[in-house]
MARBA-3410 file (N, C-alpha, C, O; in Angstrom, 1 decimal):
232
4.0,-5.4,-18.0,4.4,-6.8,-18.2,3.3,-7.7,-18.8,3.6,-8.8,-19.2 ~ 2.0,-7.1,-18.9,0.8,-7.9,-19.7,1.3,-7.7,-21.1,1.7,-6.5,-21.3 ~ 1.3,-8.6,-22.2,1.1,-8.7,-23.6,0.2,-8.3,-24.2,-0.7,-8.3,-23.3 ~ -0.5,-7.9,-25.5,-1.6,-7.1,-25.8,-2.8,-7.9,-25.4,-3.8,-7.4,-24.9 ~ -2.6,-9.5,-25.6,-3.8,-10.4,-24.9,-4.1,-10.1,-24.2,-5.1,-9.3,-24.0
-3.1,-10.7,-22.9,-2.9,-10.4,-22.1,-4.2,-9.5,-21.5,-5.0,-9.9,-20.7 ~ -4.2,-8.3,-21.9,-5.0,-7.0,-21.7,-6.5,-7.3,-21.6,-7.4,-7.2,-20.8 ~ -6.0,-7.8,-23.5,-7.3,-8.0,-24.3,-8.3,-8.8,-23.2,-9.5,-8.5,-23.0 ~ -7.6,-9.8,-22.6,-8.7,-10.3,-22.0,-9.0,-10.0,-20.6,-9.7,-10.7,-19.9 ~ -8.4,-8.7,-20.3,-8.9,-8.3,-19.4,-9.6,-7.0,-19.2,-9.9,-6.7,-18.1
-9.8,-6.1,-20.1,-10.2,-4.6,-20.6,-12.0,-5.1,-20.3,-12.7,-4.9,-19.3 ~ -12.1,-5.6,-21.5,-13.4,-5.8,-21.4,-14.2,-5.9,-20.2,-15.3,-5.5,-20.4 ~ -14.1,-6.4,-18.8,-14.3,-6.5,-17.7,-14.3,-5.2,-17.2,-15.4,-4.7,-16.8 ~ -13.2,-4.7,-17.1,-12.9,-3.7,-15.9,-13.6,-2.6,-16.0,-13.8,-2.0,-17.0 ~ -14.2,-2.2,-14.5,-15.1,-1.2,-14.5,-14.7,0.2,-13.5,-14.9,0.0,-12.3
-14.5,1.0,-13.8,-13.9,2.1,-13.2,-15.1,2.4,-11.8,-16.3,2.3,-11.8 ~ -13.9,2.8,-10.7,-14.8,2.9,-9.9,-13.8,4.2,-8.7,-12.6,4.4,-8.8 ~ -14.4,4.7,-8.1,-14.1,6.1,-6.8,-14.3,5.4,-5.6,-15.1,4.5,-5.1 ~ -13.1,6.3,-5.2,-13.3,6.0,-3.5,-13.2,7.6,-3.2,-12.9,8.5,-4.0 ~ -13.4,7.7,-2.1,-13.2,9.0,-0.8,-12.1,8.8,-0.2,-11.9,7.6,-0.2
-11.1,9.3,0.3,-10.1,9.3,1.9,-11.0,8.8,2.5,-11.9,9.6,2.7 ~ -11.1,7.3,3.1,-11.3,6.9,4.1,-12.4,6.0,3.8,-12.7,5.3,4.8 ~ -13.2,5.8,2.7,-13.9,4.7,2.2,-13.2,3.1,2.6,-12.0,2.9,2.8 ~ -14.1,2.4,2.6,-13.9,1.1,2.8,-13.6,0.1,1.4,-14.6,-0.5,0.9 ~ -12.9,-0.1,1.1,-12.7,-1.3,0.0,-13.2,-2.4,0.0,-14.1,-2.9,-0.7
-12.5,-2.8,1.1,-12.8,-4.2,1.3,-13.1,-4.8,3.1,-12.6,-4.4,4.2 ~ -13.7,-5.4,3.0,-13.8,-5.1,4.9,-13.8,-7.2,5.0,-14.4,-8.0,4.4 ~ -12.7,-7.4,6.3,-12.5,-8.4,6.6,-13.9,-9.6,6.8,-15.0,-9.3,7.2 ~ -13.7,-10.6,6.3,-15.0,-11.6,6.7,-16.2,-11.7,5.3,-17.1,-12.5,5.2 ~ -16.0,-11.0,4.6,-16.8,-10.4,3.3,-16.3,-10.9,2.4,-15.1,-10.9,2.3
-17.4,-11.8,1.0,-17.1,-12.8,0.5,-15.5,-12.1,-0.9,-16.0,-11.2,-1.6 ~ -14.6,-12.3,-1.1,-13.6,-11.7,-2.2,-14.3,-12.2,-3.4,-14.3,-13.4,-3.8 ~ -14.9,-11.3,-4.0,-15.2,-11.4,-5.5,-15.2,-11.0,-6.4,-15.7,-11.2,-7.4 ~ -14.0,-9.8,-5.8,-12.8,-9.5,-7.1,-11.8,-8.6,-6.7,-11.6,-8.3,-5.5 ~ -11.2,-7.9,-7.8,-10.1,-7.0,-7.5,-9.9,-5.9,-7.8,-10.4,-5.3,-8.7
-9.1,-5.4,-7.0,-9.1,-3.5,-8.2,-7.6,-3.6,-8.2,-6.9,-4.1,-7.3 ~ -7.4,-2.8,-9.4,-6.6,-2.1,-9.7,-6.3,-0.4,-9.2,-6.9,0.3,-10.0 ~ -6.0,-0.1,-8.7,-5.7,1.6,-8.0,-5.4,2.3,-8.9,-4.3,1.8,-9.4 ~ -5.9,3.6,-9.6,-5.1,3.8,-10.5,-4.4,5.5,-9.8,-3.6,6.1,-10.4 ~ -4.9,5.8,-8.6,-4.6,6.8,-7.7,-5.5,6.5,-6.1,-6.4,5.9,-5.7
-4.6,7.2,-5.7,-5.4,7.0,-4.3,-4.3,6.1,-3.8,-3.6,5.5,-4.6 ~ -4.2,5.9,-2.4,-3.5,4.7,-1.4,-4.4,3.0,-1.0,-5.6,3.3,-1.2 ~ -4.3,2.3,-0.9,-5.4,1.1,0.2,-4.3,0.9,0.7,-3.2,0.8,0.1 ~ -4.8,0.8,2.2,-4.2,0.7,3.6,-4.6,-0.7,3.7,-5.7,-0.9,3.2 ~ -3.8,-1.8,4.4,-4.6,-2.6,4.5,-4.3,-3.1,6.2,-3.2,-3.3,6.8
-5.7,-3.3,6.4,-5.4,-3.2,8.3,-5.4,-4.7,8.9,-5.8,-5.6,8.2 ~ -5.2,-4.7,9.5,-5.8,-6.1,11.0,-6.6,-5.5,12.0,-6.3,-4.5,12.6 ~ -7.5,-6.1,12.3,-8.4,-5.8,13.0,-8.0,-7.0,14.2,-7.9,-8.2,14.0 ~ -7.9,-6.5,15.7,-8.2,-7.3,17.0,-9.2,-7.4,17.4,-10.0,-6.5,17.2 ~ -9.8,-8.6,18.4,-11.1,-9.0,19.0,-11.5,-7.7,19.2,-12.4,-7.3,18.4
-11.1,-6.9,20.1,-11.4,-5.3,20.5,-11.6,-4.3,19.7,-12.2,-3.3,20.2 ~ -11.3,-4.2,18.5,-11.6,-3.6,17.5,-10.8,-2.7,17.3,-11.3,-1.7,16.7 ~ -9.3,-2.7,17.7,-8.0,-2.2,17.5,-7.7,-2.6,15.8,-7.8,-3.7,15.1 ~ -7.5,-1.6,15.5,-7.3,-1.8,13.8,-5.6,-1.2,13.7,-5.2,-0.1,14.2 ~ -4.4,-2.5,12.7,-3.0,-1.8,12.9,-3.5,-2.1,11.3,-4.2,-3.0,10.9
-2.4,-0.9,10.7,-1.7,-1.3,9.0,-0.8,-2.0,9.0,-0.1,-2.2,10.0 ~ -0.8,-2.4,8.0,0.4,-3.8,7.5,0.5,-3.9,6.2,0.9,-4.8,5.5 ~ 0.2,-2.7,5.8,0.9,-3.0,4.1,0.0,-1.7,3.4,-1.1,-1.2,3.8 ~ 0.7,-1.4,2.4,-0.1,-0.1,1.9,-0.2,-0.5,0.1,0.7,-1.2,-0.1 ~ -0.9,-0.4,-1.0,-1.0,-0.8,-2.2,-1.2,0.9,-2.8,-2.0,1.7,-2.3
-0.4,1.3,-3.7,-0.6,2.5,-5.0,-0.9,1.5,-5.9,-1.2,0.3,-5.9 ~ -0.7,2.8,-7.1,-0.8,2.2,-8.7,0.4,1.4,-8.9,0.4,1.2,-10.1 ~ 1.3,0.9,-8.4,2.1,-0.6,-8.6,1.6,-1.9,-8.5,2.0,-3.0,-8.9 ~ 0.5,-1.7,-7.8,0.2,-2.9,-7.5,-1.8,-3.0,-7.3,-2.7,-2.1,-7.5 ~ -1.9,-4.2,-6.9,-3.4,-4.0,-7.0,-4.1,-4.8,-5.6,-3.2,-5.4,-5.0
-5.4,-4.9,-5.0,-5.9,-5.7,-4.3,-6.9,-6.7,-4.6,-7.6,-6.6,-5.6 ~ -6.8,-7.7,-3.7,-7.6,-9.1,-4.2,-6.5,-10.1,-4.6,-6.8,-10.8,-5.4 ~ -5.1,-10.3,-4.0,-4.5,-11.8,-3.6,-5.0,-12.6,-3.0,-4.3,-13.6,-2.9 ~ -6.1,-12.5,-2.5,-6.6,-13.9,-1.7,-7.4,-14.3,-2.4,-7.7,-15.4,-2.0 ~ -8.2,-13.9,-3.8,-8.6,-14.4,-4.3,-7.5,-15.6,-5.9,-7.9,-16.4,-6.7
-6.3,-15.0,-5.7,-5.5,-15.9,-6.6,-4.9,-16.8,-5.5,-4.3,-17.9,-5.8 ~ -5.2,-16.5,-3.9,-4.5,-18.0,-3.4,-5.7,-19.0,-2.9,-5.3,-19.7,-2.0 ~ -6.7,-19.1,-3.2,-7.2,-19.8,-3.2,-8.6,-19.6,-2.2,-9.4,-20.4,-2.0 ~ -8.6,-18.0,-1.6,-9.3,-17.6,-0.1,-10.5,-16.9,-0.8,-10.3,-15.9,-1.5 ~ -11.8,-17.5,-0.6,-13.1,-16.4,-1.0,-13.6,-15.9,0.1,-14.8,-15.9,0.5
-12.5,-15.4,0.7,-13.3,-14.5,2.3,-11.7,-13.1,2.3,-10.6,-13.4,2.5 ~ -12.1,-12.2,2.2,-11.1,-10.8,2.5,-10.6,-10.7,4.2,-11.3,-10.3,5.1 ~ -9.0,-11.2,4.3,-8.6,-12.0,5.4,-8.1,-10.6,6.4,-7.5,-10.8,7.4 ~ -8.4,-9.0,5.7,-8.4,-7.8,5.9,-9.3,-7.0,5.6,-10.3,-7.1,4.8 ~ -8.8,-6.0,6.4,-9.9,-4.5,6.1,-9.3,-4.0,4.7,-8.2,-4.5,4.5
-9.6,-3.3,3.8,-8.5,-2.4,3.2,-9.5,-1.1,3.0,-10.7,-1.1,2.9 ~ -8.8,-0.2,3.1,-9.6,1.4,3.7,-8.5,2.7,2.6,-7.3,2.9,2.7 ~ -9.5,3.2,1.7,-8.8,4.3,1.3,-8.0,5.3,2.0,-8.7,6.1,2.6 ~ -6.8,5.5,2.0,-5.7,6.9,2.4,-5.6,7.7,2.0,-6.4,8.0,1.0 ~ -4.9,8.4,2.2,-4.3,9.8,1.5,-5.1,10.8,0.5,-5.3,12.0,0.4
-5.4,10.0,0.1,-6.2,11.2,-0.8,-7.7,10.4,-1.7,-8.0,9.2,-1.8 ~ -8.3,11.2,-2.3,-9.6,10.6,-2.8,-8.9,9.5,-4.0,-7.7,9.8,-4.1 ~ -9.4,8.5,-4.6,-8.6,7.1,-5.1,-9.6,6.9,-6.3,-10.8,7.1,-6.1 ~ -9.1,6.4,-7.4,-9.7,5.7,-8.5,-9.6,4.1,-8.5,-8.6,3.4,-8.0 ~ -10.2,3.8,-9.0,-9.7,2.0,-9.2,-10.5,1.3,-10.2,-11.8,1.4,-10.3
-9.5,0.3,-11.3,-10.4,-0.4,-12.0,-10.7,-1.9,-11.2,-9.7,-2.5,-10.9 ~ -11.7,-2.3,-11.0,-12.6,-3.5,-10.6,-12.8,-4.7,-11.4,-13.7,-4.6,-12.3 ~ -12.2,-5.6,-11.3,-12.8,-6.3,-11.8,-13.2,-8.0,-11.1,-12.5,-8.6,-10.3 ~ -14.4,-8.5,-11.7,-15.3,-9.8,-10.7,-14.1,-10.7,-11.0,-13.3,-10.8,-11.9 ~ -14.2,-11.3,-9.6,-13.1,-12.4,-9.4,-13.3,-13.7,-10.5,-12.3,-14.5,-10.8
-14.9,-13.9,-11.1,-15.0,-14.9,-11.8,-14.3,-14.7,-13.4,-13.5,-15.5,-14.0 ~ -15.0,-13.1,-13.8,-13.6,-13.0,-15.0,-12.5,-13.2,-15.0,-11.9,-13.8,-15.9 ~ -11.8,-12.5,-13.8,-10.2,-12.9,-13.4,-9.7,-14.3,-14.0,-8.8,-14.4,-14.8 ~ -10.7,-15.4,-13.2,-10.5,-16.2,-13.5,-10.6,-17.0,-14.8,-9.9,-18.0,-15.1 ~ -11.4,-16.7,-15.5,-11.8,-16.8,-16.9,-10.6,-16.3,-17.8,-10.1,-17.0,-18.7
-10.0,-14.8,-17.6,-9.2,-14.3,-18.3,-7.6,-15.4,-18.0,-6.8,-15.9,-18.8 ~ -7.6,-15.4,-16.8,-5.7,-16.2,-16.0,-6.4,-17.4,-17.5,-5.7,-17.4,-18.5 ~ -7.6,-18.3,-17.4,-7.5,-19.8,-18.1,-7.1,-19.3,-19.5,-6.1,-19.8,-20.0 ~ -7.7,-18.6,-19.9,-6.7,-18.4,-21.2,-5.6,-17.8,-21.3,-4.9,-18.4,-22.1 ~ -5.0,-16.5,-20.5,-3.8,-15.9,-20.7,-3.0,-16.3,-19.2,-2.6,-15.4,-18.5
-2.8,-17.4,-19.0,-1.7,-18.1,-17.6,-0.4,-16.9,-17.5,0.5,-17.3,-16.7 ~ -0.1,-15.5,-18.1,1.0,-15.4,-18.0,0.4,-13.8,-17.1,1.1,-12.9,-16.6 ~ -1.5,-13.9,-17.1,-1.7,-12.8,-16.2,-1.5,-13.0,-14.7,-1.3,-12.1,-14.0 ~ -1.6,-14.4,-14.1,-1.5,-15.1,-12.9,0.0,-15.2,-12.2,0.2,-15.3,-11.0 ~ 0.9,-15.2,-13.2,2.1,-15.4,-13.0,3.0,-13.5,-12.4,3.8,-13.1,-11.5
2.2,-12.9,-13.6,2.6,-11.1,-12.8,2.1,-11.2,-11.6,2.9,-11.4,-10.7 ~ 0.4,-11.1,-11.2,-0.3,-10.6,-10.3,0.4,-11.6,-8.9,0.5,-11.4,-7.6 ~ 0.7,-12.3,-9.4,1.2,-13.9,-8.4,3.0,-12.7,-8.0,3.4,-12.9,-6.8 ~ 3.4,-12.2,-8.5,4.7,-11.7,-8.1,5.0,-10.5,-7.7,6.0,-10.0,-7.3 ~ 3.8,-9.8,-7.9,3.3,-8.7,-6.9,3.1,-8.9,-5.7,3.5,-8.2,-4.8
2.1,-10.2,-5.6,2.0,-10.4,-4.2,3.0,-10.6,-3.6,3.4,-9.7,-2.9 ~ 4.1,-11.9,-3.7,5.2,-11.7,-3.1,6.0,-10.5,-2.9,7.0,-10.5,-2.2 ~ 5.5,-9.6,-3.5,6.6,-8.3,-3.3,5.6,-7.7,-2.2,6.1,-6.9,-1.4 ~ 4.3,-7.9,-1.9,3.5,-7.2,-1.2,3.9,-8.2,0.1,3.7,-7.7,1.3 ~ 4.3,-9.5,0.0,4.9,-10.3,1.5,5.8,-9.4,1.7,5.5,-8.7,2.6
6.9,-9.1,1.2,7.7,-8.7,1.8,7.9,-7.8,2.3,8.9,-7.7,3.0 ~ 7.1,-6.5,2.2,7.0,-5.0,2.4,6.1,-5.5,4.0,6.3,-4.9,5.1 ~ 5.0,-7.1,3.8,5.1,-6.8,5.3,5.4,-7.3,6.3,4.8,-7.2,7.4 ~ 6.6,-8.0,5.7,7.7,-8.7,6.9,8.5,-7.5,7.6,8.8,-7.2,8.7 ~ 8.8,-7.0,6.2,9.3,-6.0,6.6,8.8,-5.0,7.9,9.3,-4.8,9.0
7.7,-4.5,7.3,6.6,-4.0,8.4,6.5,-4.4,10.0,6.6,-3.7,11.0 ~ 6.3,-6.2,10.0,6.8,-6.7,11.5,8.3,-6.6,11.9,8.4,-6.3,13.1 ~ 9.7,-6.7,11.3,10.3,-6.3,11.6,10.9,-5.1,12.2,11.8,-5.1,13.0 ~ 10.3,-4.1,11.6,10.5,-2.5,11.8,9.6,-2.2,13.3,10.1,-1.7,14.4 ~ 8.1,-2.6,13.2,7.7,-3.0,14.8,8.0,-3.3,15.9,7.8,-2.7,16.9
8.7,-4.6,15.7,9.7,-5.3,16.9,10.8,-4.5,16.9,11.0,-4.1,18.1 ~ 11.6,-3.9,16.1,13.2,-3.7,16.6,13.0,-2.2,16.4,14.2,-1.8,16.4 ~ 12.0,-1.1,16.2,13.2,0.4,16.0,11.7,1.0,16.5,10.6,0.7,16.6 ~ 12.6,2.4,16.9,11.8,3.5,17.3,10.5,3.7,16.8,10.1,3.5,15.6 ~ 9.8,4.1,17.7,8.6,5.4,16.9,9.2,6.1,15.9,9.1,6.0,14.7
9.9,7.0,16.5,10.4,7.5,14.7,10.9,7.4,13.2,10.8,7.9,12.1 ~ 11.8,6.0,14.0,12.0,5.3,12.6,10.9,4.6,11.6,11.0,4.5,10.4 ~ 9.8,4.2,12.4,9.2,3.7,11.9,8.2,4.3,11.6,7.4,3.6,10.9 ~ 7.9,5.5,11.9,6.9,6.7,11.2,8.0,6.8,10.0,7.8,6.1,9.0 ~ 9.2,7.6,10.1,10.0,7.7,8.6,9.4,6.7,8.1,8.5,6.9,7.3
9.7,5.3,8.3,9.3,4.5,6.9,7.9,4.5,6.5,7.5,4.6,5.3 ~ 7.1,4.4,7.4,5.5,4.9,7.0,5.5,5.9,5.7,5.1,5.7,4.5 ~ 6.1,7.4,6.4,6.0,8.2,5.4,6.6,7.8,4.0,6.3,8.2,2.9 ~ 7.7,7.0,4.2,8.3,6.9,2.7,7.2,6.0,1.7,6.8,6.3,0.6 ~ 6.9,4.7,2.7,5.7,4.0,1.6,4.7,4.9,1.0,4.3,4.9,-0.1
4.1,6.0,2.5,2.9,6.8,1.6,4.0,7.5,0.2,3.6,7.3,-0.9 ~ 4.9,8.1,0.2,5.3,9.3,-0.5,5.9,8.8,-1.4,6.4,9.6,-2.2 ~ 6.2,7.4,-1.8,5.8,6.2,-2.9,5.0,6.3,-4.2,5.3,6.3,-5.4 ~ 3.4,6.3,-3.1,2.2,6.2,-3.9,1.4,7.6,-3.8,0.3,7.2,-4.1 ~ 1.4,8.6,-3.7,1.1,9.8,-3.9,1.8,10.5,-4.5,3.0,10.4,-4.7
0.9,11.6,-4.9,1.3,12.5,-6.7,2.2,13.7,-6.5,2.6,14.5,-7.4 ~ 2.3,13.7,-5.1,3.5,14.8,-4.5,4.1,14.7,-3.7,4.5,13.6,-3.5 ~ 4.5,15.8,-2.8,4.9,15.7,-1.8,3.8,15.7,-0.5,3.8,15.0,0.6 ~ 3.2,16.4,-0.9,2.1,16.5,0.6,1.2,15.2,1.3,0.0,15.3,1.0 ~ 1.4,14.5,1.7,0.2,13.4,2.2,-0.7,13.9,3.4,-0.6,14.4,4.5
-1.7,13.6,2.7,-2.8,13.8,3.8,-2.9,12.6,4.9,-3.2,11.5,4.6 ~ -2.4,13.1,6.2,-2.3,12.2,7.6,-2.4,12.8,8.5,-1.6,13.7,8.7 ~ -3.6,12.5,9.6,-4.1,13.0,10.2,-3.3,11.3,12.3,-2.9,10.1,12.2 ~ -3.3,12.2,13.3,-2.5,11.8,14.0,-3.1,10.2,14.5,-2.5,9.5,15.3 ~ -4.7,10.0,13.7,-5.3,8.9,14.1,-5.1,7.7,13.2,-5.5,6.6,13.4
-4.5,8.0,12.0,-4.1,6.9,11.0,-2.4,6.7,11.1,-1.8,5.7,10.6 ~ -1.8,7.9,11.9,-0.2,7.2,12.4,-0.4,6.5,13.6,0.5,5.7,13.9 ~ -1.6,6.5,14.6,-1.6,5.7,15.6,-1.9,4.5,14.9,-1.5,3.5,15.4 ~ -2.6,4.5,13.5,-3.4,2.9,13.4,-2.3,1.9,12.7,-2.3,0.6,12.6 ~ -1.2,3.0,12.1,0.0,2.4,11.6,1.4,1.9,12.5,2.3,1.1,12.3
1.0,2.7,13.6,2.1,2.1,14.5,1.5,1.8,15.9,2.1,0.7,16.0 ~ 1.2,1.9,16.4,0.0,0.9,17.5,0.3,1.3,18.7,0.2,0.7,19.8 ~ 0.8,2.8,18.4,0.8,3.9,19.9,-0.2,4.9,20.5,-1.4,4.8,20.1 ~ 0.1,5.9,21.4,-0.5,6.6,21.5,-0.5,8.1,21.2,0.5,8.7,21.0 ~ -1.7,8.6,21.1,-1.5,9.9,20.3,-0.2,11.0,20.7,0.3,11.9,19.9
0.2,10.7,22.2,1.3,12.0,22.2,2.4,11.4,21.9,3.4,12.1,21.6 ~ 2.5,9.5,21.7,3.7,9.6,21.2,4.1,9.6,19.7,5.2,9.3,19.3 ~ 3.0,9.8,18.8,2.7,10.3,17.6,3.4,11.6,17.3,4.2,11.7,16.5 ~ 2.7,12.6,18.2,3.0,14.2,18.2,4.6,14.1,18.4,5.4,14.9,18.0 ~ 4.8,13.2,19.0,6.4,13.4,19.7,7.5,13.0,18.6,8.5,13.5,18.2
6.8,12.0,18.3,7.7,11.3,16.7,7.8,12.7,15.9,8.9,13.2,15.7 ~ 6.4,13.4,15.4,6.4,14.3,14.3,7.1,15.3,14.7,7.7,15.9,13.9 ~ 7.1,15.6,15.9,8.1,17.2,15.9,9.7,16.8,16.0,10.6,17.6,16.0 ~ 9.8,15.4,16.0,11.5,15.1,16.3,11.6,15.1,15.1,12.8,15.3,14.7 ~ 10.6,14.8,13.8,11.1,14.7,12.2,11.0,15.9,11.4,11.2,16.0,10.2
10.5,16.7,12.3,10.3,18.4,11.9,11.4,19.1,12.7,12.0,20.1,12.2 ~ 11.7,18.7,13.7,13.5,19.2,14.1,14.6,19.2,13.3,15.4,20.1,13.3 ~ 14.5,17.8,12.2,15.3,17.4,11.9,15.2,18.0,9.9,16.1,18.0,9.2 ~ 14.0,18.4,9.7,13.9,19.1,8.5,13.3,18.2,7.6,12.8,18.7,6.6 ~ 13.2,16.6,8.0,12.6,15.8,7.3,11.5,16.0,6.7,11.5,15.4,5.6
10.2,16.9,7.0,8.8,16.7,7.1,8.6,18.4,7.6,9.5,19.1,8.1 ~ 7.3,18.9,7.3,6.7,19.8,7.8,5.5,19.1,8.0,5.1,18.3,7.2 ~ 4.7,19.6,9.5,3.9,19.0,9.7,2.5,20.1,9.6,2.6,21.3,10.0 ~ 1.5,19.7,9.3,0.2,20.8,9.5,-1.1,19.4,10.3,-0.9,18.2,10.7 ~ -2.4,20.4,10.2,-3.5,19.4,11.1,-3.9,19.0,9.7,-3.9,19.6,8.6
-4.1,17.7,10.1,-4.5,16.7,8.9,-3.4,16.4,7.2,-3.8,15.8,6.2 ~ -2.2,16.9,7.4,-1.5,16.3,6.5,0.2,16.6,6.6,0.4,17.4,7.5 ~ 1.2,16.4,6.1,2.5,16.7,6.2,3.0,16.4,4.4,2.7,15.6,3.5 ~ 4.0,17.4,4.7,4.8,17.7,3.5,6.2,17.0,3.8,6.8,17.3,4.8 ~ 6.9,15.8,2.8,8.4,15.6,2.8,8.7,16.8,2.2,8.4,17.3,1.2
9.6,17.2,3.4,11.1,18.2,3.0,12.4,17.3,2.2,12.8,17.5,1.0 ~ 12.8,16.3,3.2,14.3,16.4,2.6,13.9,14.5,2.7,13.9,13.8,3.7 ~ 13.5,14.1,1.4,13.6,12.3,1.4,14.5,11.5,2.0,14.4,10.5,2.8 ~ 15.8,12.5,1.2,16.9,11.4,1.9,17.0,11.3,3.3,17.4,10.3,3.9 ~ 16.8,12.7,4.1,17.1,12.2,5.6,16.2,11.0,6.0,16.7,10.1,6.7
14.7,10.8,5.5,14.0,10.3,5.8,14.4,8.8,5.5,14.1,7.8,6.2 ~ 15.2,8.7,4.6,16.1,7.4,4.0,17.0,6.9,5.1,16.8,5.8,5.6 ~ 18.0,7.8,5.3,19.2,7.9,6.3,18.6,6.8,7.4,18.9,5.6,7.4 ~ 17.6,7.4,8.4,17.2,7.7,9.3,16.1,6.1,9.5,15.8,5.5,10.6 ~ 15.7,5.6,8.2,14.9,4.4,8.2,15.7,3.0,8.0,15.1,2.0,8.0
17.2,2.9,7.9,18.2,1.9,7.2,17.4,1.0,6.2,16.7,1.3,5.3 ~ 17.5,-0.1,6.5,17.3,-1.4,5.8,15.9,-1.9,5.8,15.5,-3.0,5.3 ~ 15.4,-1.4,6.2,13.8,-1.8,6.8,13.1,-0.9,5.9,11.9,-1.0,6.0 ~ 13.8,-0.1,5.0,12.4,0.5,3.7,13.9,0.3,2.5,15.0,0.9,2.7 ~ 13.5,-0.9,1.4,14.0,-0.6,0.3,14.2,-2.0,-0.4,14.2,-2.2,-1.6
14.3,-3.0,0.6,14.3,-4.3,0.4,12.8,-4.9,-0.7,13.2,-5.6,-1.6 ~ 11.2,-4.7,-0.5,10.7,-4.9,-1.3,10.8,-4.1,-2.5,10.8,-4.6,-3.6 ~ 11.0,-2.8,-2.3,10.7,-1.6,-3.3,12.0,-2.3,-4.5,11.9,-1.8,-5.6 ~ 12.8,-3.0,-4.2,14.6,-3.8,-5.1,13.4,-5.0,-5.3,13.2,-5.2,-6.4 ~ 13.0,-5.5,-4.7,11.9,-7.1,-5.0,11.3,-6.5,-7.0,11.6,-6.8,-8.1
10.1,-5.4,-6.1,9.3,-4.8,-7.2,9.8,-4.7,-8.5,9.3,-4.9,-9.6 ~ 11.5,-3.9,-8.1,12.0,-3.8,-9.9,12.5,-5.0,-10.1,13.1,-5.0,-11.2 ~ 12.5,-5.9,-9.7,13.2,-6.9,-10.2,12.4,-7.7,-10.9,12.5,-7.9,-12.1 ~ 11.3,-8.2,-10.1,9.8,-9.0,-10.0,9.3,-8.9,-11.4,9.1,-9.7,-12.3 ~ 9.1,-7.2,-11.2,8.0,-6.6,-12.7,9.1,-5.6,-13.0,9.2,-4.6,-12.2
10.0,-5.9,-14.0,10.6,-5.0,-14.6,10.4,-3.8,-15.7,11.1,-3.0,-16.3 ~ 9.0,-4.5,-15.8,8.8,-3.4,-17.0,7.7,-2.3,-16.8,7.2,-1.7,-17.7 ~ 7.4,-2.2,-15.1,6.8,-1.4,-14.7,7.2,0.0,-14.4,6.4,0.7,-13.9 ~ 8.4,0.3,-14.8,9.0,1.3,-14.9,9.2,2.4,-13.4,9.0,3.6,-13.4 ~ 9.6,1.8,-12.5,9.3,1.5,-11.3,11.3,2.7,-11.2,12.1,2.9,-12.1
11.4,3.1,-10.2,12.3,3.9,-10.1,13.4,4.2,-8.7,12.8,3.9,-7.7 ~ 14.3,4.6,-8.7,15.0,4.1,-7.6,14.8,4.1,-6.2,15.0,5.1,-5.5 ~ 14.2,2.9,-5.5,14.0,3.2,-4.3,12.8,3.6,-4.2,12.4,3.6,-3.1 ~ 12.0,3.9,-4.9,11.2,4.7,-4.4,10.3,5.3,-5.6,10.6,5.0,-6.7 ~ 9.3,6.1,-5.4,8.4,6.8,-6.7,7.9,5.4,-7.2,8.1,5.3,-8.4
7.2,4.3,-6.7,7.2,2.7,-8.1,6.1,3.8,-8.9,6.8,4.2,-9.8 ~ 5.6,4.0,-9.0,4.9,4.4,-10.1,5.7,4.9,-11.6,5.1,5.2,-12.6
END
């Protein structure tokens, strides 16, 4: 959806950078002074409690990017964001160019600006699926956002990042995963699982995974974004 300006004025900036599974991006309280672009890899992005309970609330692939609080107006990172799934690329760029590039090209502020709203919604969504549905259901939808933004079927998930996603305890983690390995959805191993069959995992999540992912194609239509699911 950028025009070749557009680009132009933003290429020059951007500086390639690596993460690990499990690197730190961005860590809450820490001044925002800029953004990445993902061009592989997941960012989780957490809440942290007084106690130092960390839940997910939203997940970013290559559809989208981090550093919204620096286009709404916030120079403090109001989250954790922590690499997933797998080792992650990202282009970087300083929040002051950002800003330099939006004053000449106003129509880069206006995409990145409707991303984020697609990234509210995925986590309203997120609190609604919390309050009203199962552990299980709400692992299905976990797994479908990761199997979104990864390059296959396998995601690497280990049973201490489904606790940090859904704000339980480890056996009722284990308990979710073998009711979605009964069911043929998933094969499960130590430290990662394979989608078997998507759609059950579809079936099984209703209306609570699909509503932003219809935002996204509509939002950025030219991101070539695909049904339900795959946005990349």
């Amino acid at each position: 959806m950028l025009s070749g300006a557009d680009r132009a004025a933003l290429e020059p900036h951007l500086e390639r950078v690596s993460f690990r599974n499990g690197d730190i991006i961005a860590r809450a309280g820490d001044p925002a002074d800029s953004v990445c672009f993902p061009l592989t890899g997941i960012a989780a992005v957490l809440d942290t409690l007084e106690d130092d309970r960390r839940y997910a609330v939203a997940l970013v692939g290559n559809e989208g990017f981090i550093g919204w609080p620096v286009l709404l107006g916030n120079d403090r990172w109001p989250h954790d964001v922590v690499m997933r799934a797998e080792d992650g690329v990202a282009m970087r760029l300083r929040a002051d160019h950002l800003q330099t590039a939006i004053n000449a090209q106003p129509n880069i502020r206006v995409v990145l600006l409707r991303f984020t709203g697609v990234l509210m919604s995925q986590m309203a969504r997120t609190i609604v699926s919390s309050l009203a549905h199962s552990i299980e259901r709400r692992m299905a939808r976990w797994i479908l956002l990761y199997h979104d933004r990864v390059r296959g079927d396998e995601i690497c998930m280990t049973h201490e990042e489904f606790r940090l996603m859904l704000g339980v305890r480890r056996s009722s983690v284990t308990d979710a995963l073998h009711r979605l390995e009964e069911s043929q959805a998933i094969r499960s191993t130590r430290g990662s699982l394979m989608v078997r069959d998507r759609d059950a995992l579809l079936e099984l999540v209703g209306d609570t995974y699909g509503y932003a992912e219809q935002e996204y194609r509509r939002l950025l239509p030219a991101s070539g974004a695909t049904d339900c699911g795959k946005l990349r």
